[in-house]
N, C-alpha and C positions, 0 to 999 in steps of 0.2 A: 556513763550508763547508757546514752543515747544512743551514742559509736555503736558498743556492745551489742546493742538492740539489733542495729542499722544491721553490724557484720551477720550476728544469727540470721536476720530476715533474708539477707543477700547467701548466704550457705544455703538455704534451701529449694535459690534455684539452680544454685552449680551443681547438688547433690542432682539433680534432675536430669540437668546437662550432662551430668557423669554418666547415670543409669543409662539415657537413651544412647550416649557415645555406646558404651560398654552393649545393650544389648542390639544394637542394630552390627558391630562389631563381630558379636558371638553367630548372627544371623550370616552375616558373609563369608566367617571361617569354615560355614557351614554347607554352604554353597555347593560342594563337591559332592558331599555324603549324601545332600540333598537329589542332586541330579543322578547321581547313579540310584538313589532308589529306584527315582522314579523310570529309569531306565531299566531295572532290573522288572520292575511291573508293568512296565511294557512290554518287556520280552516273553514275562509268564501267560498276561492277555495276549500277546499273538500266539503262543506255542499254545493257546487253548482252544480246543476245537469246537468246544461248547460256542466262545465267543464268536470266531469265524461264522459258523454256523449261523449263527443270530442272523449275523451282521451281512448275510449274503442273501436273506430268504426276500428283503424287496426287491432289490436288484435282479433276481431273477424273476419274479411276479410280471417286473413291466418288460425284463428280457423276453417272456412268452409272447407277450402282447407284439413287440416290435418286430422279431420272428416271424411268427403270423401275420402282419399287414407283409411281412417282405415276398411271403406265399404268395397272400390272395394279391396283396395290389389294392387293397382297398382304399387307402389315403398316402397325403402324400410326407415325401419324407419330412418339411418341414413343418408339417402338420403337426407331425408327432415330438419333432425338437424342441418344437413351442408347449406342445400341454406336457410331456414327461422333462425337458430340460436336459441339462446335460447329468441322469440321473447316475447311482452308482452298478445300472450295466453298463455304462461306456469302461470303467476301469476293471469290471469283472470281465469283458471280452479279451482284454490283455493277457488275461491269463489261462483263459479257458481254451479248450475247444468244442465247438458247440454243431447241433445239427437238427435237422426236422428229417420224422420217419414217418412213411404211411404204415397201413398193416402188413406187408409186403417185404417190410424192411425196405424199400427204396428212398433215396432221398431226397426229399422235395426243395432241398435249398443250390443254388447253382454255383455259392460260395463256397461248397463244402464238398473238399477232394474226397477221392475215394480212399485216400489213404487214411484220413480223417473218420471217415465213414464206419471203417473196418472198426478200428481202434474203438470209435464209440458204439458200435453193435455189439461188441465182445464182449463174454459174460465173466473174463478175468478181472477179479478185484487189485493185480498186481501194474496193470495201465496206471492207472488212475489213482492220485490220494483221495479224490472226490469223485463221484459222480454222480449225477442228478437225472431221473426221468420223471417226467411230467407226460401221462399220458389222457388224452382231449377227446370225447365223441365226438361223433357229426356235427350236435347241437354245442360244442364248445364248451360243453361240463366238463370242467377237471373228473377224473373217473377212476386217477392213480399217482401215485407218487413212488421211484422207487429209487432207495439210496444207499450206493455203497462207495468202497474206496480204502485203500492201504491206509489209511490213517483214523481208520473208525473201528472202534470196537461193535459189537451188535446193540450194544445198547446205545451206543453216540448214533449208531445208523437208523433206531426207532427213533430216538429223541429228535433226530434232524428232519425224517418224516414226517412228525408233527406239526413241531417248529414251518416247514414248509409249507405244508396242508393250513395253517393259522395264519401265516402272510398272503398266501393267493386268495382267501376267504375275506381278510382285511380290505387287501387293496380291491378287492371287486365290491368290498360292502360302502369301502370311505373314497374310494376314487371310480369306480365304474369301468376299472381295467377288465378287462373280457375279451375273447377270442372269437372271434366272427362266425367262425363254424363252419359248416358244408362236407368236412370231411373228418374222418377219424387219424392223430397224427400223434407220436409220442417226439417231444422236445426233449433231447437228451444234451448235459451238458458234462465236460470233463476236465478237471484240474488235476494236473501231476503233483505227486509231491512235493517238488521242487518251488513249484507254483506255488502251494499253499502255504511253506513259509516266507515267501517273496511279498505273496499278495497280504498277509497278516502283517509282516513287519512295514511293509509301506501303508497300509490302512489305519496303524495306528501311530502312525512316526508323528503325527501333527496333534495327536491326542499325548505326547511325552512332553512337550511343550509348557500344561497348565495342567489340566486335571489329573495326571500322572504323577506330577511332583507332589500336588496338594492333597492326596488323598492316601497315595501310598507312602513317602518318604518323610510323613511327620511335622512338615513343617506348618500346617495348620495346628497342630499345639501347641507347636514353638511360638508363633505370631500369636495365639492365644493364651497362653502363659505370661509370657512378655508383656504382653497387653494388660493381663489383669494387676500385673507385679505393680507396673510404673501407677495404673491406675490408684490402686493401693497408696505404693508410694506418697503419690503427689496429692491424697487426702489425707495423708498421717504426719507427712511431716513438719507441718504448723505447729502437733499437738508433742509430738515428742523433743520438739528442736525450742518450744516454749516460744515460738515466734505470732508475730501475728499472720492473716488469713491474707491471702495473695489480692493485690492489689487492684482495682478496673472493674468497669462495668460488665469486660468479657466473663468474669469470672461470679455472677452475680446472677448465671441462668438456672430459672427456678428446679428444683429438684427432680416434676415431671419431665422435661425438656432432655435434660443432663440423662436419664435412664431411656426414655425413650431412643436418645442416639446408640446409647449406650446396645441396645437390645440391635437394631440398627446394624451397629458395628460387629456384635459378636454374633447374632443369630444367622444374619448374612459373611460371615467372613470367605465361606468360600466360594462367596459369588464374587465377589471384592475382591480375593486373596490372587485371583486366575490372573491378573493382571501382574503384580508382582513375581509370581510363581513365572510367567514369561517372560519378565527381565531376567529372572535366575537362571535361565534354561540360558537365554540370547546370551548372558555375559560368563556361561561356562563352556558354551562352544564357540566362542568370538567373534558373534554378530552383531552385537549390540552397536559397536561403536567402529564405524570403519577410521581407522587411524591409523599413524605408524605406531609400531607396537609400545614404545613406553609409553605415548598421549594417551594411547588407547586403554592401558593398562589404569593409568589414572583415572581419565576419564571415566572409565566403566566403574571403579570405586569410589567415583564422585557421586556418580548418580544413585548407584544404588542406597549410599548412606544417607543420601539426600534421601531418595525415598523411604528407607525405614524408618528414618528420625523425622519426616513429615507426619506418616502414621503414628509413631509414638507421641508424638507432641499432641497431637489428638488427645489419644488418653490422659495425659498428663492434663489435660488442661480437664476434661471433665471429673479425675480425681480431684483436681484444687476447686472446683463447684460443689463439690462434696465434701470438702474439707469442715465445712460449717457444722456437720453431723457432730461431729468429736469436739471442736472447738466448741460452740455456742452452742450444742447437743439443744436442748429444750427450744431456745432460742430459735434457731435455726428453723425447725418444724414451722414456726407461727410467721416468720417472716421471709423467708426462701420458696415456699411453696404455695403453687397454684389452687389445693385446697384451700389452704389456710385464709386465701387471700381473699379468695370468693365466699368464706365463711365469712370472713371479720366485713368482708362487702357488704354482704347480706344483713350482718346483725347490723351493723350501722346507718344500712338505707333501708331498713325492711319499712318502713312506713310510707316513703315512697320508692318503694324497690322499681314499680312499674318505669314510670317517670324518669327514674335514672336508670333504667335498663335500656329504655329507648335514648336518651344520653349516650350510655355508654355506647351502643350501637354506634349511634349516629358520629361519635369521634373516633370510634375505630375507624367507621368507611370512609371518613374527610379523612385520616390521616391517611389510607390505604387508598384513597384515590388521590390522596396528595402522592404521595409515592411514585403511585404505576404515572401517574402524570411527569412526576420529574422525570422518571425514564424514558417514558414515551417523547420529549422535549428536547432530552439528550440525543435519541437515536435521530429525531425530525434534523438536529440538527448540527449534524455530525462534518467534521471543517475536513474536507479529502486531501487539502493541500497538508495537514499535519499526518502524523502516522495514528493510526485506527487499531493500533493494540487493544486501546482501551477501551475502544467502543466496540471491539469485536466479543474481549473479551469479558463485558457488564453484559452483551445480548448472550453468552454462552452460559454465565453465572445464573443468570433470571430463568434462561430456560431450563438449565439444569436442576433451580430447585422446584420450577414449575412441575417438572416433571417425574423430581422426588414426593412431590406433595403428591402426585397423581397415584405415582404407583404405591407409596403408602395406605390411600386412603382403598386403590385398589384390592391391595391384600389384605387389610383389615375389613372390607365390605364385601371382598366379593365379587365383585359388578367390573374388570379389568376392561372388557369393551365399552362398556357405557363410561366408563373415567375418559377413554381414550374419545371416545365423540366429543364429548365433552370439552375436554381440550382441542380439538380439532376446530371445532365449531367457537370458542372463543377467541383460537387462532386464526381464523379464517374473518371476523368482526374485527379483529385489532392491524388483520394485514390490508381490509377490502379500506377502513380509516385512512391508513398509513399511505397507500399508495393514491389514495382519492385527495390529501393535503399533497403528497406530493406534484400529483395532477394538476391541483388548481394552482402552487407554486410556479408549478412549469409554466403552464398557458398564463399566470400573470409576466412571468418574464421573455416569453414569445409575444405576447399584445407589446411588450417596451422594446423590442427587440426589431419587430417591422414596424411600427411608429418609427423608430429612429433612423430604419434602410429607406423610408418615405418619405424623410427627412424633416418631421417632427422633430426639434431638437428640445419642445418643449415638454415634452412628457413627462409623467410626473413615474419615477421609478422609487418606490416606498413599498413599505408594508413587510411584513417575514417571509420570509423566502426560504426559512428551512437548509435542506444539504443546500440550494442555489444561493447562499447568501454570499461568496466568493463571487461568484458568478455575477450578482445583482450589482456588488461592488465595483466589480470591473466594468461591468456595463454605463456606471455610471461616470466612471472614468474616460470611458471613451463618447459617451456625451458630454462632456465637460473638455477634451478632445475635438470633438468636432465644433463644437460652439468658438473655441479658440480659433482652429482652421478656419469657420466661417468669418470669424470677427478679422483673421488675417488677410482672410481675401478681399473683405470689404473696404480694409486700410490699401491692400494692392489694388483694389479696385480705383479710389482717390490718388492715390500715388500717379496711379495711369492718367487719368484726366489732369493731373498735375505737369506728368510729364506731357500731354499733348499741349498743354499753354509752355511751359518752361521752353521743352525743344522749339517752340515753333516760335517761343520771341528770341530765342537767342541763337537758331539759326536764320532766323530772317534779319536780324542785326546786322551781320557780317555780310549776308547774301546782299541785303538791300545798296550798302553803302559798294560792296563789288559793282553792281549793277548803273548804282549813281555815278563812279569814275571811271566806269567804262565810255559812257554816254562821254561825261566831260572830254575823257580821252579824245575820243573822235573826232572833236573839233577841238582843240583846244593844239595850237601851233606855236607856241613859247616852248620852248624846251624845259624850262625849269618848274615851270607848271606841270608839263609830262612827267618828270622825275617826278614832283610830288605825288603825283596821282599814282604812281608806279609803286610808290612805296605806301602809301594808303592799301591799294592795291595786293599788296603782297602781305601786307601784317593782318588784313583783314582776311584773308585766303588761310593762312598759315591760320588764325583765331578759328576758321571754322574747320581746316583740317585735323584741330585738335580736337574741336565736338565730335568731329565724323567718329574717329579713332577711340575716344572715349565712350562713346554709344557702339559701338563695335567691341569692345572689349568687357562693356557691362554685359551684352547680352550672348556674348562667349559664355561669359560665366555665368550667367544664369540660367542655361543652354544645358551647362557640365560639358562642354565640348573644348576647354581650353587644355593645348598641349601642354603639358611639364618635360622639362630637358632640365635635368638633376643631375650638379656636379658639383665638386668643391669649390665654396667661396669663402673668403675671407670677410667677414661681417663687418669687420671695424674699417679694412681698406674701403670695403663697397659704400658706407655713409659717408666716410670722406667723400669720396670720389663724388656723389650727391650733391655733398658741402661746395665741393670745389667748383660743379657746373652751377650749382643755382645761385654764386656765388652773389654775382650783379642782383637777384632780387632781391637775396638779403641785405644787401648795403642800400636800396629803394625802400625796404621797407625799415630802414634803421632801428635796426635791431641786433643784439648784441647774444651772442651765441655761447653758449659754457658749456665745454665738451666733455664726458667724464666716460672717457672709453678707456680697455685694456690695454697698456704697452707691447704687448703681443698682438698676435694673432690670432683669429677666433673663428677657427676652418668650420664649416657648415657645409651638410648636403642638399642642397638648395635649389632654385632656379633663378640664375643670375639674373637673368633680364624682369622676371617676374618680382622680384625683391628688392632689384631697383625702383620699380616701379612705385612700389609701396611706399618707400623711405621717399622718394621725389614726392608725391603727393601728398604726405604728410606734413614735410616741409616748404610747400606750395603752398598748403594751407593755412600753416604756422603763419607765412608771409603774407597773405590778403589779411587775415583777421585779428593777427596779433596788433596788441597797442603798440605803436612807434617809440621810441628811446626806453622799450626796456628789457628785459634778459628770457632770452629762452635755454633753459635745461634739458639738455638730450645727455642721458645715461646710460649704459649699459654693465648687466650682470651676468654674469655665467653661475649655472649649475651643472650637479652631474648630470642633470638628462635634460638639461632646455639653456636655452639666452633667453632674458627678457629686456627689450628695450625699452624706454619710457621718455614723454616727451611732455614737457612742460612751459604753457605760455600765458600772459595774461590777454584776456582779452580785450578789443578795442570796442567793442558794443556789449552790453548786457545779454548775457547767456540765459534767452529763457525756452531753448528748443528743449524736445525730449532725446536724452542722452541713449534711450533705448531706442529712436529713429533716425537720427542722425547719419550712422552708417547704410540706411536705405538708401533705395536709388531715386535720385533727383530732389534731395532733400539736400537743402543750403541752409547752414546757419546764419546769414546774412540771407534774409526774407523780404529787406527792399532792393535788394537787386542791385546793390551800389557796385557791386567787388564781379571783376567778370570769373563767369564758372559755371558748371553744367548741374553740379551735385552731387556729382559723379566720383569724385575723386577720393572721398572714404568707403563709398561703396567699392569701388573697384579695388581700395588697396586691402579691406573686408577679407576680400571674395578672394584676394591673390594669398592672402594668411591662410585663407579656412582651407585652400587647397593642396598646402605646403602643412595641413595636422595643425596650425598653429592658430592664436586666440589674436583680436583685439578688441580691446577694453576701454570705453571714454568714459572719462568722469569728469563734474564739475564741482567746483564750491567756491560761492560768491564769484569771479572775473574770471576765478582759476579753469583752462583749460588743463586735461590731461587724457594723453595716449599710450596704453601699454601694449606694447607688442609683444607676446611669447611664441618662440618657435622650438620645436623642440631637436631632438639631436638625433636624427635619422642614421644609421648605419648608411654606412655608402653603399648602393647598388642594390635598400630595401626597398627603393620606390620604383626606380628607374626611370627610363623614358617612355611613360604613360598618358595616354587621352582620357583625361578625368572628364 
């Protein structure tokens, strides 16, 4: 019985569904019949001379005026561009021909041939399907009107007379157009036949468009039929299908609401409908949609069903708010509506109606300024790095009903200028707000902004900041940025003073003891004491030519001035070949080496000397620090796009340096100085990684030393031979 229930309730929105397919449907098929009315009541308004007629008498009003100043000269042309515009004589002179005459018959205009001249003097009504004289005293009193033309009967030639004499009377009563005067002149103008159905069919081609269609070809009953059908519909069929009443709070607007739209929608439709009636027109001469022609074809019946099944869902949805009439009949009356509600209000609080009327007041405008406050919060604080769809279009929704609210109350009162100050004036309180937070937003984050270029790094960057809250973010980032930078330079700063004791004892070391066996040298006449000295001599020489070379090659690199010469090396041959020259310190520092390299070859585009480098210094290193009789681990892996090598030792002292300084320069992990060494030597082999794209990485845990090396797999001839 439930099912049953469920399926009726769900039938009568498909039935909905159906209607609005079916009659937005019958509206498209109809599209053609529709456009050709409106085409054919276009052609009967231009072929009617009445309308012309009309439609031409201001146009010539400000035509006399402009005329006139071309005589006298009395102002200038832009003078007149600015107060008449580009009004409808610029397109009536397209067609005309036109001229100014004294009494004399002469012609006062200089634009105006004499073949011209003839033509409009002549008293043949067969020239001309129009002609027009406006004839002017001294004093610039209109003093005649006289109108004839092959397309006028004698009555269309009184009636156009009038018509004229009523527009020159107007425009000098509502605009103060007038002729300067001085002399007496008849302004005659003249449209051939030809012209005048030229000038009619192009005056009204942009009127076939909307009010064409909607007024002569019907389709404003159609849209109103339709409309009142589904309306209908979607209130009766709860009561006929024995269902219950459509589900939601949308559908629960009180019954004045629901008529109010309702009058709305149908009293205005053909203010409303001109909009639709111009898609009809665009998608029956193929403008609507520039596409190749089947998308376009679709497309153009996408939108339009789109559109008429948007309007009908309208209705639909206001018959199901009125569903409750037929269903809950009595019912309905006492709990739907705005009356009712304000009665049972009244009867229930009439003892202190006062008391709860300033209540109710006062919750309405907390919730209505809770409201306009959310929105105002949203717009303050709108994120520009996301897309602004939404925020453009909740400001176009607000204003749109702000604005329906305005002209409603307009029409119903009366007062359309004062609604409009109105809103003016409370828009102008909500933008002078809006932009005065944004203001004070701004200059809070210019105060953080030069604090921070003046190198306040302590500034305190808080508070809402509105659209700048991106902005305040980043800023805060890049104080937390700079404090780093500071805090790194204060480390290179000790680093420096470090490196002026480190260099300066361990190049005076070697220096001191050269200088000691030189002296002995000199006297000293045993030869086997010479040899000693000689050989002192040359290991302590060779000791500091390695500091020179090592401090030369930090500050290469530190510089960015160190050459790359990139060419194929074989990685696993190049560690041997390591292995094999440092061979002797390995077997000093007795220690026991586990190779875990590829059987192959392991081609890289490299810098062979500079990769040597890295791998000797690393296993230099291995050999001063590592503990004596026990195993170092060097492995190597290949991927597809890098090698990683990895080296593993234990150590011979307790590892309590920072693994994140280590790789600086003139940092020694051995800190009493026992092991000779500059400090240099992971920095340098750092610095020869980062400049080859590639990483190294020390770790410790408890004794455990470790070094990863990753280089990645350069294409050959990506780098070249480059001064990095």
């Amino acid at each position: 019985m439930v099912t049953k229930l469920k399926s009726r309730d769900n039938l009568k929105y498909l039935i909905l569904v159906i209607l609005i397919c079916i009659c937005s449907t019958v509206l498209l098929s109809r599209y053609g019949s529709f456009y050709e009315a409106g085409e054919k009541a276009q052609k009967e308004k231009a072929d009617s001379m009445e309308n012309v007629i009309s439609d031409m008498g201001d146009g010539l009003a400000i035509g006399n005026c402009i005329l006139d100043n071309e005589i006298s000269g009395g102002r200038e042309q832009s003078e007149l561009l600015e107060e008449y515009g580009m009004s409808q004589f610029n397109l009536l002179k397209k067609y005309m021909e036109y001229g100014a005459f004294d009494r004399n018959g002469e012609s006062l205009l200089k634009s105006t041939s004499d073949s011209v001249a003839t033509r409009l003097l002549s008293d043949s009504d067969s020239i001309y399907g129009i002609r027009v004289a406006y004839t002017y005293d001294a004093d610039g009193e209109l003093s005649d009107i006289e109108v004839s033309g092959s397309r006028l009967t004698p009555e269309e030639e009184y009636e156009a007379e009038q018509s004229f004499l009523a527009d020159v009377r107007f425009m000098e009563d509502a605009y103060g157009i007038e002729l300067s005067g001085g002399q007496s002149m008849t302004l005659i103008y003249g449209m051939s036949a030809a012209n005048v159905e030229s000038y009619a069919e192009n005056f009204y081609e942009d009127q076939r468009s909307g009010d064409m269609v909607i007024w002569y070809s019907g389709l404003s009953r159609s849209v109103n039929c339709m409309m009142l059908l589904l309306a209908v519909a979607a209130a009766l069929l709860p009561t006929l299908l024995r269902t219950e009443e459509y589900k939601g709070k949308i559908f629960r607007v009180p019954f004045e609401g629901v008529i109010l739209i309702l009058i709305v929608i149908f009293g205005w439709s053909a203010d409303w409908l001109y909009y639709p009636a111009n898609i009809l027109c665009r998608t029956v001469d193929g403008t609507l949609v520039h596409m190749i022609r089947p998308f376009r074809q679709m497309a153009e019946i996408g939108i339009n069903l789109a559109m008429w099944s948007g309007i009908f869902l309208i209705l639909c949805w206001a018959g199901a708010c009125l569903c409750g009439i037929f269903t809950r009949k009595r019912a309905y009356w006492k709990e739907q509506t705005l009356t009712s509600m304000l009665i049972r209000w009244k009867n229930q609080h009439e003892l202190h109606m006062g008391k709860d009327f300033v209540s109710l007041v006062k919750g309405i405008m907390k919730r209505l300024k809770k409201l306009v406050r959310k929105q105002y919060d949203a717009l303050t604080h709108i994120d520009f790095r996301d897309k602004t769809h939404k925020a453009i279009l909740r400001i176009v929704i607000v204003n749109f009903v702000i604005l329906v609210v305005v002209e409603l109350v307009s029409l119903m009162c009366g007062f359309e200028f004062y609604a409009l100050v109105i809103y003016s004036i409370v828009l102008f309180l909500i933008l002078r707000k809006f932009f005065r937070d944004v203001q004070r937003k701004y200059q809070m984050l210019l105060h953080a902004t030069n604090e921070l270029a003046e190198g306040n790094l302590d500034v305190v960057i808080e508070g809402d900041a509105g659209v700048f809250m991106p902005i305040q973010k980043e800023l805060c980032r890049i104080q937390q940025g700079f404090k780093k930078a500071v805090d790194e330079e204060v480390k290179n700063e000790r680093m420096k003073t470090e490196l002026v004791t480190n260099v300066s004892h361990d190049l005076r070391t070697p220096l001191t003891a050269i200088i000691t066996y030189t002296d002995l040298l000199k006297n000293e006449t045993d030869p086997e004491k010479q040899k000693e000295y000689i050989e002192v001599l040359e290991r302590k020489s060779f000791r500091l030519k390695v500091l020179i070379e090592d401090l030369f090659e930090i500050s290469k690199a530190a510089s960015k001035s160190v050459k790359m010469n990139y060419m194929q090396v074989d990685l696993v041959g190049l560690i041997r070949q390591v292995e094999l020259e440092n061979d002797s310190k390995i077997q000093d520092a007795k220690l026991e080496f586990r190779w875990k390299l590829p059987d192959h070859k392991v081609i890289m585009w490299l810098d062979s000397e500079k990769t040597y480098r890295i791998f000797e210094n690393l296993i230099v290193n291995i050999t001063k620090y590592a503990m004596a009789q026990t195993r170092v681990y060097i492995e190597m892996k290949e991927f597809s796009d890098k090698v990683s090598i990895s080296m593993k030792n234990v150590s011979a002292t307790e590892l309590d340096f920072d693994v994140n300084e280590i790789t600086d320069r003139f940092v020694r992990g051995d800190s009493s100085r026992n092991t000779e060494g500059s400090g240099l030597g992971l920095a340098i082999a750092k610095s020869f990684i980062e400049l080859q794209h590639g990483t190294l990485q020390i770790t410790t845990e408890a004794d455990l030393f470790k070094a990863e090396i990753v280089l990645p797999r350069l294409s050959e001839g990506q780098t070249g031979q480059t001064e990095v």
